[in-house]
Structure formats: C-alpha cells, structure tokens
N, CA, C and O atoms as a Tinker XYZ file with bonds, in Angstrom:
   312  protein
     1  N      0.838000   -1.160000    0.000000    73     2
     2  CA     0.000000    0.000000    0.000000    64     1     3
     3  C      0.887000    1.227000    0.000000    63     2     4     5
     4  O      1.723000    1.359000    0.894000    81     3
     5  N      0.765000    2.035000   -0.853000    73     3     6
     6  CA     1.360000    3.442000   -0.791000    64     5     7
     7  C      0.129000    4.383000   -0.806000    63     6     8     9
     8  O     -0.884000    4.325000   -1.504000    81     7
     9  N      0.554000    5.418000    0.321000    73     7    10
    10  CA    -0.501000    6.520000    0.519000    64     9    11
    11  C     -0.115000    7.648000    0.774000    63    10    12    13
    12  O      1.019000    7.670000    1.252000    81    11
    13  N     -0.676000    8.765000    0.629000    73    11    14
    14  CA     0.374000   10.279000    1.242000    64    13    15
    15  C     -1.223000   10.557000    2.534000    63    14    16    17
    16  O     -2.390000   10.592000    2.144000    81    15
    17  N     -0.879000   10.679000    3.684000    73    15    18
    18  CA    -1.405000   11.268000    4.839000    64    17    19
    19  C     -0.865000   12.189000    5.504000    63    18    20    21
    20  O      0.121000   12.113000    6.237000    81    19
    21  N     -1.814000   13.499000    5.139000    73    19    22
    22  CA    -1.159000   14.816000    6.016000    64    21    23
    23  C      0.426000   14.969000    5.272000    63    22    24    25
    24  O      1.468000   15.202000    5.885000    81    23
    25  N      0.281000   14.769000    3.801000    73    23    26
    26  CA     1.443000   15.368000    3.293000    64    25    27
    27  C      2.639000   14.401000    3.559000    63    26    28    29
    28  O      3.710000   14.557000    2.972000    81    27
    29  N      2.420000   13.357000    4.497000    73    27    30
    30  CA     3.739000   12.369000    4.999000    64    29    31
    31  C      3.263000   11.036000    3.630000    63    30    32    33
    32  O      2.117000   10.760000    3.274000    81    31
    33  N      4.219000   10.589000    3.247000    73    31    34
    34  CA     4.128000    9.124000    2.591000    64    33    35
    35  C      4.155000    8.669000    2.999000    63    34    36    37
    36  O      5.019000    8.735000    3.873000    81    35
    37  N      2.885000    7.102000    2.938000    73    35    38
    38  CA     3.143000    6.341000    3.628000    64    37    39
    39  C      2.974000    4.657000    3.120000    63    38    40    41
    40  O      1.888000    4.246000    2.710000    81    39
    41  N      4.170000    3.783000    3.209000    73    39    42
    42  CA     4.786000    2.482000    2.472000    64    41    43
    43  C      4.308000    1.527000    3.012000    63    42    44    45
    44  O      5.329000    1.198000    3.616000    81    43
    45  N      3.352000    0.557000    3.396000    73    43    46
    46  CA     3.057000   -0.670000    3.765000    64    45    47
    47  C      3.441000   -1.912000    2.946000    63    46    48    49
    48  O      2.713000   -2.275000    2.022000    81    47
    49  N      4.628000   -2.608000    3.279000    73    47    50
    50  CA     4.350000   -3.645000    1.881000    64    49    51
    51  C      3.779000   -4.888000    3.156000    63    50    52    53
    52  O      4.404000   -5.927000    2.945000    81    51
    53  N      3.136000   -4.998000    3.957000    73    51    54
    54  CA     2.361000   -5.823000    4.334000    64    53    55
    55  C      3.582000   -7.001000    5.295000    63    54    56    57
    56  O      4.797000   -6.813000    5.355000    81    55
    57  N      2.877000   -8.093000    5.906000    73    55    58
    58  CA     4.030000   -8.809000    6.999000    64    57    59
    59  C      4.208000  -10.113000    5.520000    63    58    60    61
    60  O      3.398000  -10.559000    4.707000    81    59
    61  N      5.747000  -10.354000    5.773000    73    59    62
    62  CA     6.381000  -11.573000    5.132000    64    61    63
    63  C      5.304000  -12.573000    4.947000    63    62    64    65
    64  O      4.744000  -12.796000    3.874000    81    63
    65  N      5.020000  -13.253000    6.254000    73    63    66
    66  CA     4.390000  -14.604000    6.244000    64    65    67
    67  C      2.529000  -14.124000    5.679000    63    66    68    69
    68  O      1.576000  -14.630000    6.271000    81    67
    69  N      2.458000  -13.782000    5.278000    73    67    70
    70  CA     0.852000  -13.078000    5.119000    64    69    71
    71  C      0.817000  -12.775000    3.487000    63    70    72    73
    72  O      0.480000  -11.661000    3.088000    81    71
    73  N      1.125000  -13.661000    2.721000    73    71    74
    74  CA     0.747000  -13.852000    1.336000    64    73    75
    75  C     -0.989000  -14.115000    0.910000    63    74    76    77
    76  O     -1.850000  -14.835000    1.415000    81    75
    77  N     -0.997000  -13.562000    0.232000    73    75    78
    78  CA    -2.675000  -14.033000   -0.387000    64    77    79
    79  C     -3.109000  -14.472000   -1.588000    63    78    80    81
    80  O     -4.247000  -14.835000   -1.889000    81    79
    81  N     -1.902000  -14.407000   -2.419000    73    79    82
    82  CA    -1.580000  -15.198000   -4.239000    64    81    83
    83  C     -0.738000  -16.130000   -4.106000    63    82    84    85
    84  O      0.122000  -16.165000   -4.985000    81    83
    85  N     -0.674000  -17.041000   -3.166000    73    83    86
    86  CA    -0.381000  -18.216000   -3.717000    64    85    87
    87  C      1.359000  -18.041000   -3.877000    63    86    88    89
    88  O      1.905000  -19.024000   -4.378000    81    87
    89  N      2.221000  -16.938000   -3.514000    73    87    90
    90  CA     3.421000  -16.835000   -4.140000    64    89    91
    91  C      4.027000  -16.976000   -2.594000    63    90    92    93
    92  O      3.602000  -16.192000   -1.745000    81    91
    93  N      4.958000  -17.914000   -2.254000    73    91    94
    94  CA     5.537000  -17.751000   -0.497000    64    93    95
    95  C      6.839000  -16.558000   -0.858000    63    94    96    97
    96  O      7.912000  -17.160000   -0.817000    81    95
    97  N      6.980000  -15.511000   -1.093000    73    95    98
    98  CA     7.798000  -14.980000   -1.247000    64    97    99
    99  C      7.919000  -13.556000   -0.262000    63    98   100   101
   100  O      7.136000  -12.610000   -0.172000    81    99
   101  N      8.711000  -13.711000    0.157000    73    99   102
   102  CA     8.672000  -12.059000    1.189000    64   101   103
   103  C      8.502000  -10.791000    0.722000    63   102   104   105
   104  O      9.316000  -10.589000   -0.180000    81   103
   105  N      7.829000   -9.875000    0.926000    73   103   106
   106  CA     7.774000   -8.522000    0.392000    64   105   107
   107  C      8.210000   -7.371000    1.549000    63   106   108   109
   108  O      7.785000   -7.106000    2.674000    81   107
   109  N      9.098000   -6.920000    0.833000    73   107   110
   110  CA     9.656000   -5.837000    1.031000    64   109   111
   111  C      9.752000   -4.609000    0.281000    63   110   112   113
   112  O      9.501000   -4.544000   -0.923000    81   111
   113  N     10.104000   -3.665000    0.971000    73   111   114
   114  CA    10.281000   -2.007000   -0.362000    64   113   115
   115  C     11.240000   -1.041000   -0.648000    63   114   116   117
   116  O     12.349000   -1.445000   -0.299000    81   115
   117  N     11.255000   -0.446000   -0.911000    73   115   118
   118  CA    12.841000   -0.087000   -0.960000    64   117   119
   119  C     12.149000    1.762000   -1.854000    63   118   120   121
   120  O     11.664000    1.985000   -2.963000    81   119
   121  N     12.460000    2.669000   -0.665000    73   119   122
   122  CA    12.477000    3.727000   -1.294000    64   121   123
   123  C     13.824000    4.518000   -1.403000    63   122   124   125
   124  O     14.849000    4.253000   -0.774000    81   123
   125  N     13.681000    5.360000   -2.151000    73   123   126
   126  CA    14.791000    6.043000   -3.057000    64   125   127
   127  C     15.073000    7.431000   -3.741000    63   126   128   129
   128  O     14.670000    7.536000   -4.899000    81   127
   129  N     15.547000    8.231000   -3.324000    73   127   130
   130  CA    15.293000    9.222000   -3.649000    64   129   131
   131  C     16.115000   10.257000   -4.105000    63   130   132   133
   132  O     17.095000   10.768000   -3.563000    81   131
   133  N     15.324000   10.606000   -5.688000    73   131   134
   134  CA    16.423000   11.256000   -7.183000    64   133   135
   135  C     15.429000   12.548000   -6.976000    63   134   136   137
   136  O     14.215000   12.638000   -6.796000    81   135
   137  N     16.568000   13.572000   -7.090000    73   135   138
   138  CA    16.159000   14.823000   -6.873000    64   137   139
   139  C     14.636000   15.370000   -6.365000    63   138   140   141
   140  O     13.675000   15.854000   -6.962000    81   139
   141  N     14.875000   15.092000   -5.185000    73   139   142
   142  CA    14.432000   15.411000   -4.231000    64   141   143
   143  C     13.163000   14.765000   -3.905000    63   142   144   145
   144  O     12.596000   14.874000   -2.817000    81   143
   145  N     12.708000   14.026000   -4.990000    73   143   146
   146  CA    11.819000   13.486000   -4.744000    64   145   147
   147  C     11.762000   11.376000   -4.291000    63   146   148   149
   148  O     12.501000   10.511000   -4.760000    81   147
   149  N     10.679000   11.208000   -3.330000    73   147   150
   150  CA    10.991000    9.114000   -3.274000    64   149   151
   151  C     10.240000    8.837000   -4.174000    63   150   152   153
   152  O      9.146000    9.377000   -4.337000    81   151
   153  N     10.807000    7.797000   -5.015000    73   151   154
   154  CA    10.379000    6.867000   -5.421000    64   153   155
   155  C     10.347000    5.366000   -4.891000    63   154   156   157
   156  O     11.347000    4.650000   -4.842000    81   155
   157  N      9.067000    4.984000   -4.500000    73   155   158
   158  CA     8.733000    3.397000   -4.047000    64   157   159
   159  C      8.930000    2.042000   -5.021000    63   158   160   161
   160  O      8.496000    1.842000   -6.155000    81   159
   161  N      9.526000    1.421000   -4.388000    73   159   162
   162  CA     9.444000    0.113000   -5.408000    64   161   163
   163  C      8.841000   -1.027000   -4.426000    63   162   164   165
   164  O      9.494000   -0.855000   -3.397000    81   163
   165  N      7.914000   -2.138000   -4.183000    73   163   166
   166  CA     7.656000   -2.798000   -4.094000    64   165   167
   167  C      8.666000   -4.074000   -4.480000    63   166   168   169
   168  O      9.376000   -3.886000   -5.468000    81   167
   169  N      8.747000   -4.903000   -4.031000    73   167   170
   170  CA     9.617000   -5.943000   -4.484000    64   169   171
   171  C      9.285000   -7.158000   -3.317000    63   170   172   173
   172  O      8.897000   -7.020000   -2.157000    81   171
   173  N      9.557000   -8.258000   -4.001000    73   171   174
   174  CA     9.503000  -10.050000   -3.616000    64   173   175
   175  C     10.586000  -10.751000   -3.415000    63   174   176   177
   176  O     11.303000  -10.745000   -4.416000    81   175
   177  N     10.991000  -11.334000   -2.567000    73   175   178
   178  CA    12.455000  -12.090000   -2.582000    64   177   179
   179  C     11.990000  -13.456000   -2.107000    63   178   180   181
   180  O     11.087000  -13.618000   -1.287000    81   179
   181  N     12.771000  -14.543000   -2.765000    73   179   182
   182  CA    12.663000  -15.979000   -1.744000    64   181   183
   183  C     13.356000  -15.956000   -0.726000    63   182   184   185
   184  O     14.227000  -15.101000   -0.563000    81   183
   185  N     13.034000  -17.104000    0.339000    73   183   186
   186  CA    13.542000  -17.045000    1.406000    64   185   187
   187  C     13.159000  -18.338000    2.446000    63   186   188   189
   188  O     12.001000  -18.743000    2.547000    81   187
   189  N     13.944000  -18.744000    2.970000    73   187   190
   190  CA    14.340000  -20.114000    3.171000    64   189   191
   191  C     12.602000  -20.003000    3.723000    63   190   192   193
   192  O     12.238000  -19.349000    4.701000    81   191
   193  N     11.722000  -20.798000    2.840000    73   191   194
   194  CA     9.929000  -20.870000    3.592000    64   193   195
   195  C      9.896000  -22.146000    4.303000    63   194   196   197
   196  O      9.167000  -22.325000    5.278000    81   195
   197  N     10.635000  -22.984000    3.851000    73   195   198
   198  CA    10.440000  -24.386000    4.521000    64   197   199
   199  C     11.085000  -24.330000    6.068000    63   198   200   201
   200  O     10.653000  -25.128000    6.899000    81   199
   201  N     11.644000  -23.815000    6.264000    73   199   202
   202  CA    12.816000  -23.544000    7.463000    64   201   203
   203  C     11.569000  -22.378000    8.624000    63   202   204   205
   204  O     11.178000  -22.426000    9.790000    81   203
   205  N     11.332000  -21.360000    7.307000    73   203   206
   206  CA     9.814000  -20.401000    8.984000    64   205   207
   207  C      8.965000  -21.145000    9.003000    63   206   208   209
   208  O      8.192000  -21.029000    9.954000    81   207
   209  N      8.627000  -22.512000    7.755000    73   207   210
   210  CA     7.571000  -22.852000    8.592000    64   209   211
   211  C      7.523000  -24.068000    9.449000    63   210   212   213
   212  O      6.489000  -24.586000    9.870000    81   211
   213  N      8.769000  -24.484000    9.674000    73   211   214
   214  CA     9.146000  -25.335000   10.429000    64   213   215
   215  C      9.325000  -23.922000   12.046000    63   214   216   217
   216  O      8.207000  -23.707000   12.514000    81   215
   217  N      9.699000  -23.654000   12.287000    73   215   218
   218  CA    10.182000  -23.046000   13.252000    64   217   219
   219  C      8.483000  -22.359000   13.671000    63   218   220   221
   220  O      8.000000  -22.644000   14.768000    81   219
   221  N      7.681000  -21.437000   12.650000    73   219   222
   222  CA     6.308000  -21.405000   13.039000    64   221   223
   223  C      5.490000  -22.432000   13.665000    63   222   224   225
   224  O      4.479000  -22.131000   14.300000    81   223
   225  N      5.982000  -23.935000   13.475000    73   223   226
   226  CA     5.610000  -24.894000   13.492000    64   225   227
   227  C      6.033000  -25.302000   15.471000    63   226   228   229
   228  O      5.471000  -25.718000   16.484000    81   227
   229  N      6.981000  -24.960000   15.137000    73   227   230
   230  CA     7.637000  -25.253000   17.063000    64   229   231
   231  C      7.261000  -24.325000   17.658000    63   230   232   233
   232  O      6.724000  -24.747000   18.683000    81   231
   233  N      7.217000  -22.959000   17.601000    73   231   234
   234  CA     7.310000  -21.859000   18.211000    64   233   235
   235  C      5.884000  -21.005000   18.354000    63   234   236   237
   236  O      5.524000  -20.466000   19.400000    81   235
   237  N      5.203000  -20.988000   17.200000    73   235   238
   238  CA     3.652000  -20.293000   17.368000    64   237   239
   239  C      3.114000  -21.123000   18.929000    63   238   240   241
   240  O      3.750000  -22.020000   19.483000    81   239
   241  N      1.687000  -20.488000   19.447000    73   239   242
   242  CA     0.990000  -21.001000   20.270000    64   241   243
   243  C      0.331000  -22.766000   19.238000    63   242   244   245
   244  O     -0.160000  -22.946000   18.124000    81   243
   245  N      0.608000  -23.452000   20.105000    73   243   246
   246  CA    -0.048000  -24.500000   19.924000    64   245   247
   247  C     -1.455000  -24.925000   18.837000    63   246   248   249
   248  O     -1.485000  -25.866000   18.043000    81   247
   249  N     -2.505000  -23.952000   19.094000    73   247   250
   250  CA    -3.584000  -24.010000   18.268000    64   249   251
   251  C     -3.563000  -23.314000   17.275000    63   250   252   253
   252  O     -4.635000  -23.097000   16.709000    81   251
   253  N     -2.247000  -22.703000   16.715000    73   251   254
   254  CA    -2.006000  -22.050000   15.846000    64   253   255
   255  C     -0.787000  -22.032000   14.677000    63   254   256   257
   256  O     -0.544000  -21.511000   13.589000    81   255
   257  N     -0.123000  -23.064000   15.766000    73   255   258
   258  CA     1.326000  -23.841000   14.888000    64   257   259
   259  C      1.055000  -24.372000   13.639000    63   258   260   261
   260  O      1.963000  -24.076000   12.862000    81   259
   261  N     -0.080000  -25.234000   12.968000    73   259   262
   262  CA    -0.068000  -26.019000   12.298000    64   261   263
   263  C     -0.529000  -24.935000   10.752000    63   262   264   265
   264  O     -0.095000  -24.921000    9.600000    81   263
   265  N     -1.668000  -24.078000   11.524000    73   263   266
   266  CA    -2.232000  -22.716000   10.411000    64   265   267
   267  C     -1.084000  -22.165000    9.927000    63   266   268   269
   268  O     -0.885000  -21.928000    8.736000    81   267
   269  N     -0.303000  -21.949000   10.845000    73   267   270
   270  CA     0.740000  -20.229000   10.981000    64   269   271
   271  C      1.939000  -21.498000    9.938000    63   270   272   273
   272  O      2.157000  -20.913000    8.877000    81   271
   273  N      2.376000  -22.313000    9.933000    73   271   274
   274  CA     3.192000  -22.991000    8.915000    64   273   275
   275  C      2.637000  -23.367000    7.416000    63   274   276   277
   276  O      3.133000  -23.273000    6.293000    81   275
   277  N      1.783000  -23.684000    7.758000    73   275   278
   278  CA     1.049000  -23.529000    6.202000    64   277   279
   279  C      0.499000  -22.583000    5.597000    63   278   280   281
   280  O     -0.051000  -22.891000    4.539000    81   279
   281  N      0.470000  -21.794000    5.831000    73   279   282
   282  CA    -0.207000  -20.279000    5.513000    64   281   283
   283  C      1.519000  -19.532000    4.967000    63   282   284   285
   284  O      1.584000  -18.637000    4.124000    81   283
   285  N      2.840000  -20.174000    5.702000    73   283   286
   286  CA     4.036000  -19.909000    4.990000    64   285   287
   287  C      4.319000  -20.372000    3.528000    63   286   288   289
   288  O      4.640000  -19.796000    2.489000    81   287
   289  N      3.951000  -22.219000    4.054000    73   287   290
   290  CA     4.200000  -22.558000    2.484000    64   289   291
   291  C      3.641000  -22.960000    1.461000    63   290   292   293
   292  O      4.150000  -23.601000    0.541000    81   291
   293  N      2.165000  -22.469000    1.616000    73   291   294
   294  CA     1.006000  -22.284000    0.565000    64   293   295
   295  C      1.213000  -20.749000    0.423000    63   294   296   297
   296  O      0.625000  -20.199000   -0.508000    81   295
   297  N      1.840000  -20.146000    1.093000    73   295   298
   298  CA     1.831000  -18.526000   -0.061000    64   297   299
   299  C      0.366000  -17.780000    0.323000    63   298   300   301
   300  O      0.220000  -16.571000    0.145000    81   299
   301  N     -0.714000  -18.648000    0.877000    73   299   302
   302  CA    -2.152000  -18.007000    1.286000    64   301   303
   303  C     -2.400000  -18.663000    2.627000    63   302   304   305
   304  O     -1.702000  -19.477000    3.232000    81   303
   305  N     -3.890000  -17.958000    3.034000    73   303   306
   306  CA    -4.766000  -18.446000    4.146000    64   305   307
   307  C     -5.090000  -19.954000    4.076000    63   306   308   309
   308  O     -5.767000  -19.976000    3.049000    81   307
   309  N     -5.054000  -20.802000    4.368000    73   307   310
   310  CA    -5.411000  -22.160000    4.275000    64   309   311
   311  C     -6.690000  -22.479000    4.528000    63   310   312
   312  O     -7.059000  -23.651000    4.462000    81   311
C-alpha cells in the first residue's frame, strides 16, 4: 500500500508470512530518492519458507502452529 497522509508518505508492503496469491515470497520495499523526490518500489524475494515454517511450526501457540506454517508454504490463508 502506498498513501500520502497529512502530506507524509506512507509504504506498507504488508508482513512476510501473510501472502494471499499463492506466491511464499517475502515482500519488502525499498524507497529512493532522485532529486528530491521518493520513489517506491515494491519488491519479492525468496527465502528459506520451509525452514519459517518449520520453526512457526515449534514456536507459534499450539492451536495455531499447524495454520501459521502452512499459511508460509502455501503462499495463502489455508
């Protein structure tokens, strides 16, 4: 999400593990800025998914371990 509020910009690229297309890839953003003005880029990187969702898998609360790992490596809500 990019928005300007009260004149401030503002960059959400949303949490890693919280995909909703199917893609397990992390999002991150990267602003930048050529005379004087930012430019936003949005961007996707891989990243070891089998490994958070093993560790989501040990570490989340109990009734939520099994969601919170598959929801890593399906890329969506399960």
């Amino acid at each position: 999400m990019l928005a300007v509020v009260d004149s401030v910009t503002v960059m959400n690229v949303g949490p890693v593990s919280r995909q909703k297309d199917g893609l397990p890839l992390a999002r991150w953003g990267l602003l930048t800025r050529h005379a004087g003005h930012w430019t936003p880029e949005f961007r996707r990187t891989a990243y070891d998914v089998a490994g958070a969702a093993a560790w989501a898998r040990a570490h989340a609360p109990s009734q939520a371990a099994a969601f919170e790992g598959r929801w890593l490596t399906d890329g969506r809500e399960p």
